[in-house]
C-alpha positions as CSV (number, residue, x, y, z in Angstrom):
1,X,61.7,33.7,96.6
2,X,59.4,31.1,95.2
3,X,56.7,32.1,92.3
4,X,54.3,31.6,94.9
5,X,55.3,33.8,97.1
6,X,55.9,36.4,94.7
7,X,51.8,36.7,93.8
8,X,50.3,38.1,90.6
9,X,52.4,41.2,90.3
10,X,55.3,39.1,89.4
11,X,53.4,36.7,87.8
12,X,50.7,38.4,85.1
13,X,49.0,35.1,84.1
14,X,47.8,35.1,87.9
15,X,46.4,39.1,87.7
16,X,42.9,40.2,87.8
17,X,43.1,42.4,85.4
18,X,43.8,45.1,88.0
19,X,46.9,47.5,88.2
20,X,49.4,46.5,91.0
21,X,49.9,48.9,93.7
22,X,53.4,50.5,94.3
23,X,54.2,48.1,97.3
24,X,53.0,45.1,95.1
25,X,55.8,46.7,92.7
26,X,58.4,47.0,95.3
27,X,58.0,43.5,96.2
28,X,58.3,41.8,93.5
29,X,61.6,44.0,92.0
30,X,63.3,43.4,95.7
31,X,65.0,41.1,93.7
32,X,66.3,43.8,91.0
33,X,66.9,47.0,93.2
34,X,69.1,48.2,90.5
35,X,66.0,47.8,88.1
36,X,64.4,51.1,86.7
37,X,61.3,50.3,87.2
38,X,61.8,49.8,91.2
39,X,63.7,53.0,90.9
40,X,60.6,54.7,89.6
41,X,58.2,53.5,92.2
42,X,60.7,53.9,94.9
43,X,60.6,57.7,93.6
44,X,57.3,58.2,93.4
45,X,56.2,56.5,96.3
46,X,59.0,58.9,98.7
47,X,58.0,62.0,97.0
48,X,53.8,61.0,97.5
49,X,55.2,60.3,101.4
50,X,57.1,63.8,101.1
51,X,54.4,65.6,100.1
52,X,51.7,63.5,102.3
53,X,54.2,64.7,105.4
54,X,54.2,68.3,104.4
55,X,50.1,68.2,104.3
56,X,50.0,67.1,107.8
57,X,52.6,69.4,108.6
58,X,50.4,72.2,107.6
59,X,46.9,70.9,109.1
60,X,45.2,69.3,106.0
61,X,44.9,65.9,107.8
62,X,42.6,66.9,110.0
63,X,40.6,69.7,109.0
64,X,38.5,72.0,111.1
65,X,36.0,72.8,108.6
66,X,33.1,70.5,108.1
67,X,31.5,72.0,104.8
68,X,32.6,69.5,101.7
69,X,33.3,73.0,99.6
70,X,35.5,74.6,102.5
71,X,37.6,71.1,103.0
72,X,38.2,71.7,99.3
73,X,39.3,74.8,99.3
74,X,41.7,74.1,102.6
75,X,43.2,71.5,100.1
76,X,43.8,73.3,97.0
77,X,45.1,76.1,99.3
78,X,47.5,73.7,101.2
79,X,48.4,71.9,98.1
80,X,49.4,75.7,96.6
81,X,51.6,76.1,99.1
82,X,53.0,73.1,99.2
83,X,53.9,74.0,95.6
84,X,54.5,77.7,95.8
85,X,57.5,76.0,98.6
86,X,58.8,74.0,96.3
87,X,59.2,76.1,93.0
88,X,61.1,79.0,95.6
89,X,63.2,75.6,96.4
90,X,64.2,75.0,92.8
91,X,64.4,79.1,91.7
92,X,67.0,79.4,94.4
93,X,68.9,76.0,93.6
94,X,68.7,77.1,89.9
95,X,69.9,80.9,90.7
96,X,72.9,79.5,93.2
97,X,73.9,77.6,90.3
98,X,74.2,80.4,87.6
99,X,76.3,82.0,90.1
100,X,78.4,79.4,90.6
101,X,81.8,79.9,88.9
102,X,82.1,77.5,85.2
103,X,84.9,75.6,86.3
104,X,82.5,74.4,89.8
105,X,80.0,73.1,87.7
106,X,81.9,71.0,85.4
């Protein structure tokens, strides 16, 4: 891939002085996908999808409320449980653990 091609992201002398986004990230460390730093994004931008999915899942895309302060609370209520889900997720991962015989783990 060319330096052209690549854009500002790859190339900070070109920049704007704005952040890159995580797909302006992703393509430029194509090249390095053993790279931490396209591990990070890669991360962060599944888990953003995850939880994005999960909101959908539940109804917050589309809200049937038109009041500003109710579409607020519908989010912070959906965005509880989408938390309250995942805690329960890692209380039972970290109880199945403790259980687990010492000689499993190791």
């Amino acid at each position: 891939m060319s330096g052209r091609e690549r854009g500002p992201v790859c190339h900070p002398e070109h920049s704007e002085g704005s952040l890159p986004t995580a797909s302006q990230i992703l393509r430029c460390e194509k090249s390095d996908r053993d790279g931490p730093l396209y591990h990070a994004v890669y991360d962060q931008r599944t888990s953003t999808e995850r939880i994005n999915s999960q909101s959908k899942e539940l109804g917050i895309k589309r809200p049937k409320v038109r009041n500003i302060d109710s579409i607020r609370n519908l989010n912070t209520l959906t965005y509880l449980v989408i938390n309250a889900r995942a805690l329960r997720r890692v209380r039972e991962l970290n109880a199945s653990l403790l259980s687990m015989p010492m000689k499993m783990i190791a």
